[in-house]
N, C-alpha and C positions, 0 to 999 in steps of 0.2 A: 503503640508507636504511631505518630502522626506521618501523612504523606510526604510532608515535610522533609520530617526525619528522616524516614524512609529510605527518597530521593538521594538525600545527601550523604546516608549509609552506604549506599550505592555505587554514586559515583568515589567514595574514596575508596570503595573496592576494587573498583575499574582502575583506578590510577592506581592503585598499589600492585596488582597483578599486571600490568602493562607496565611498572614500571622496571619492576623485578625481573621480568623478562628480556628488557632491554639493556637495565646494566649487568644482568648475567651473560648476553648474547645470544640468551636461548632462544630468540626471535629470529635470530637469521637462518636457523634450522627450520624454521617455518616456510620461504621464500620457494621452496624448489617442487611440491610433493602435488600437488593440485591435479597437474596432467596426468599424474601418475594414477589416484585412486578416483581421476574423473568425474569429480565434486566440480560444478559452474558455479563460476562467481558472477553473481548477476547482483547489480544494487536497484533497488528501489527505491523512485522520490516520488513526492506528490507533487505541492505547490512549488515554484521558485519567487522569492519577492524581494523586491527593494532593499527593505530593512522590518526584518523578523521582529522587532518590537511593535510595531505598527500593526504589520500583518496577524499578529497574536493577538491583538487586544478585539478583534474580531472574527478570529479564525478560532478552527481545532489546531493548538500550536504544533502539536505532535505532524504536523501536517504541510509544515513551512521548512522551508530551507533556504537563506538567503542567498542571493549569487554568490556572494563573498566568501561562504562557507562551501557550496559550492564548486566552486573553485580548489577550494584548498584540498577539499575531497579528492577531487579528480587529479588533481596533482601532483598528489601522495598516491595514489592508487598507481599512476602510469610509470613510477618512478620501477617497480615492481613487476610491472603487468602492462599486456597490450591489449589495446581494445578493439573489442569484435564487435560486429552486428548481429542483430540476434538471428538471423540467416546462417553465419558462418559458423555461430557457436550449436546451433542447430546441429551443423551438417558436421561438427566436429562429437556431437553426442553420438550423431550417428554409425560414427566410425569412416565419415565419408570426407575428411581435412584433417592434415595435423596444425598444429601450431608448434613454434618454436620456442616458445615461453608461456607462460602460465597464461591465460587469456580472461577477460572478465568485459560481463557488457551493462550498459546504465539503462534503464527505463524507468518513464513517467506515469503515472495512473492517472485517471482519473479527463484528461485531457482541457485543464481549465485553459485561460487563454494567458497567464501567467509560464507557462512554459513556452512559448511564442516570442514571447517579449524579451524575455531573462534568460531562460538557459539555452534556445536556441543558437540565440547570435555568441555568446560562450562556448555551444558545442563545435559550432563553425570553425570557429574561431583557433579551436584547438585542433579541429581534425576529427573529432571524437565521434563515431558513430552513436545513436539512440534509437532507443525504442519508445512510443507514447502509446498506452494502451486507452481508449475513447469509448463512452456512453454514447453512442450516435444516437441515442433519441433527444439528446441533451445539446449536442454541437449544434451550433449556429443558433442556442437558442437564448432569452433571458432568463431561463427556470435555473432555480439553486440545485446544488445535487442534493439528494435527501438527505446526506447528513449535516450537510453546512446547514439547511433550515431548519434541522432537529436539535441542530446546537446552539444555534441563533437565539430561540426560541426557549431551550433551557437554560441559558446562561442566564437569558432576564427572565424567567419564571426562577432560580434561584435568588436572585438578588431583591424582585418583587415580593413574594410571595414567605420568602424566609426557607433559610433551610430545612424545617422539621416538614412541612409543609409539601418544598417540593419534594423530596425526599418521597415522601410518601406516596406522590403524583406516579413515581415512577415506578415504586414497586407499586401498586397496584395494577399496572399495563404489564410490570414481569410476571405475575400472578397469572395474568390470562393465557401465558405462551408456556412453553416447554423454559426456560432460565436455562440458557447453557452454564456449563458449570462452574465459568469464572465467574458471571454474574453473582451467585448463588456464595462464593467467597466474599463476596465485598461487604466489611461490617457496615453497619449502621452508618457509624461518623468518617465511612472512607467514601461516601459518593462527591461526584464532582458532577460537571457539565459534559468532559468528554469519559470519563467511566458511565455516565448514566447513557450515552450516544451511543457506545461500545455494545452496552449489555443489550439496549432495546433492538436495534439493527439486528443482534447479532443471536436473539429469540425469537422476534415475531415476526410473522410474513410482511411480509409490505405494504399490501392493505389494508394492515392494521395498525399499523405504521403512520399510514398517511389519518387516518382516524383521529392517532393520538395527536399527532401533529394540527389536522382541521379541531381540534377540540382546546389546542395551544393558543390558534390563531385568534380563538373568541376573544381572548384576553388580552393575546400580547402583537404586537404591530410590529414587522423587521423593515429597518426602515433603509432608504435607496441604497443610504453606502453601503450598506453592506451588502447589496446584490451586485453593484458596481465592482465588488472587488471577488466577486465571486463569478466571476465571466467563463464562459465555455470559451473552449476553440469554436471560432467560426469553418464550415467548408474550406472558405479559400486560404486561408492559415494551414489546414488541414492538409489539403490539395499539391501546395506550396512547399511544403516541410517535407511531404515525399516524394516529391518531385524533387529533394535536396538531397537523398537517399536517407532520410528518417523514416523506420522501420512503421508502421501503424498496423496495431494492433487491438483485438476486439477487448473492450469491457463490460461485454453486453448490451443490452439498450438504455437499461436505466437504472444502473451503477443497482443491481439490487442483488441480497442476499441470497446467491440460488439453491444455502441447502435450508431456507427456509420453505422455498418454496415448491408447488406440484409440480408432476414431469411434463405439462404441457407448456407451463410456465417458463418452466426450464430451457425446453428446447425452442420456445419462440423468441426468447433472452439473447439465445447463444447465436440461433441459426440465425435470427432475425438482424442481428449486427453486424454479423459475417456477408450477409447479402447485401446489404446496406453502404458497410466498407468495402465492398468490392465492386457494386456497381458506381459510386461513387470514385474510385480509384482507379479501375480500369485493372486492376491487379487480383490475382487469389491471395488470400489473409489464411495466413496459418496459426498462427499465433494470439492468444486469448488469456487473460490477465484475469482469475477470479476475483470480484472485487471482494474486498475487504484480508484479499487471501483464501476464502474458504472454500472448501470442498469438501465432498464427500464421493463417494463409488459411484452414486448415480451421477451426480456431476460431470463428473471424469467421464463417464460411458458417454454419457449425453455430448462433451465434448467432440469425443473419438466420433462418434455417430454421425456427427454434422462436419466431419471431414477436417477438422485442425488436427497438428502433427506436434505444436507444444505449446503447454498450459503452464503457466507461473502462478507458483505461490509468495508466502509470504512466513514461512516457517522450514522446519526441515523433514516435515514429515512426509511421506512419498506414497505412491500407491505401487503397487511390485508389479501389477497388471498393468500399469502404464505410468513409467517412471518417465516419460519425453511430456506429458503434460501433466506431471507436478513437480515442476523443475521449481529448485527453494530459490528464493531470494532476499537476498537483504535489506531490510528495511531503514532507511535513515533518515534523519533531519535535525534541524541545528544545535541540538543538543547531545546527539547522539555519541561525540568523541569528544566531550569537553572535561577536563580533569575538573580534582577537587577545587583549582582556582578558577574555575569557570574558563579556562584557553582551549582552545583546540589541541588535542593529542596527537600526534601520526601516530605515537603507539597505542597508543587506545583503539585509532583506526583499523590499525593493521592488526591487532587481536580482535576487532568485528569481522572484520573479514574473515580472517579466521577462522573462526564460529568457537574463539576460547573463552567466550563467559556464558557458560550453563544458563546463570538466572537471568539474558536478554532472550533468550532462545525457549526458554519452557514454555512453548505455544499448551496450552491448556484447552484448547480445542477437542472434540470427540469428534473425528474425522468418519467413525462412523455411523454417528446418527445419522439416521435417519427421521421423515415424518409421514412416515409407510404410503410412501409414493409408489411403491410397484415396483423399482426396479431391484435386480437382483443380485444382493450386496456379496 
């Protein structure tokens, strides 16, 4: 079965199970139980842009969300649910607030400067508190985040070089690393530009990373626009937005894999963004976003150690020793509730929310590898 196929298997699953739900009514059974078995509904975005077709043809699409979708998202969400900050939904994990209705809060990864522009004056607009979690060694600067140059990079080394070719480029770099074990699923004729992004990020350490990537550059050139539209938050964007009571939150320093890498690594990742965003803000940072989602035991410890109180994931798997920082969240973007006709679903929406499609959620992750860093799992 092609990707293709796949996809479109997919989504006519999603629309047949969201739709069956809605004209039975068994969806309204859904609406009430949240508070109850104390599951946070937290969404996840990354980029926000103009118009998603644009933004794709140079981005990881998986990675965009137009305001317009956007929108709709959050509209549908509040119709349901009220929206907290990630302070109150904190202090509501903690047994330290109630709420009177089911409560859900929105955050940003990655801190490009498209959240700024786009969903900012949106969230304003609405009332709607956020959260932006930031690579501060990245803000204010021109550098790409690693994966947008990893992807940059492999899109035109496919297209150059031919698929057998680069294909090949890539397992050879998985070879070198541990291949986590989705990697290690993907046949032959299933790689792409953002699966091959996925698997290397998400086995090798960084510095080998950046290897493969200077060993891309010999060949392939990314040229302005595309660093144009791949712009960090600057400081005063940064400064500005929580000064508007938008939450900021750590992504480490330089959006990197932390269970790739060592525990010294680790702890200068975490603690070193946390000082960072704090001396810069003038406020304590509790709050630290794993990028990519991952974690493992050391992680988690490493977190707790450097004094944050909750960690967001990107899956639903938890740690039982410290379930306040690996709080799941959802991940979305503009394709994420579109039925079989390509339209935006609410039902589709509101079964993500939910967490009632098994095969969006089967994170395939090994939460406990480790790469015998020392700490003790």
């Amino acid at each position: 079965m092609d990707l293709g196929t796949n996809h479109t298997l997919r989504r006519l699953v999603k629309t047949g199970i969201a739709s069956a739900l809605n004209w039975s009514g068994t969806d309204r059974l859904l609406d009430g139980p949240d508070l109850l078995i104390r599951r946070p509904v937290v969404l996840c975005y990354h980029r926000t842009v103009e118009d998603f077709a644009a933004g794709a043809s140079q981005s990881l699409p998986s990675m965009l969300t137009s305001r317009a979708m956007l929108e709709r998202h959050l509209d549908c969400l509040g119709r349901r649910f009220d929206f907290v900050s990630l302070d109150d939904l904190g202090a509501w994990l903690e047994g330290k607030k109630h709420f009177a209705r089911s409560a859900a809060a929105v955050t940003f990864d990655d801190g490009y400067a498209d959240f700024y522009h786009h969903a900012f004056p949106l969230l304003q607009r609405k009332g709607i508190p956020a959260a932006v979690f930031v690579p501060t060694d990245l803000a204010g600067t021109s550098a790409l985040q690693i994966h947008d140059r990893l992807f940059l990079l492999l899109a035109r080394a496919f297209e150059r070089w031919g698929y057998r070719s680069a294909v090949g480029f890539v397992r050879s770099y998985l070879d070198r690393g541990k291949p986590a074990a989705y990697a290690q699923r993907i046949g032959f004729d299933e790689w792409t530009p953002p699966n091959a992004v996925s698997s290397l990020l998400g086995s090798l350490p960084q510095d080998e990373v950046h290897r493969l990537i200077e060993t891309l550059e010999t060949e392939i050139e990314i040229g302005p626009e595309a660093w144009n539209a791949h712009r960090a938050l600057t400081w005063e964007m940064i400064v500005a937005m929580h000064r508007a009571g938008v939450t900021v939150g750590s992504h480490t320093k330089t959006h990197v894999e932390l269970t790739n890498e060592k525990p010294q690594t680790i702890l200068d990742e975490i603690q070193g963004s946390r000082s960072e965003l704090e001396r810069r803000l003038g406020t304590e940072v509790t709050h630290i976003a794993y990028p990519d989602g991952q974690f493992n035991a050391a992680v988690v410890q490493a977190a707790a150690a450097c004094g944050y109180r909750f960690g967001y994931t990107t899956c639903r798997h938890r740690d039982a020793r410290h379930p306040l920082l690996t709080i799941p969240r959802i991940l979305l973007w503009e394709n994420s509730c579109l039925d079989a006709r390509g339209d935006f679903s609410p039902a589709i929406f509101k079964c993500l929310v939910r967490g009632l499609f098994p095969f969006t959620d089967n994170c395939l992750r090994d939460h406990r590898r480790t790469n015998g860093n020392g700490f003790d799992l």
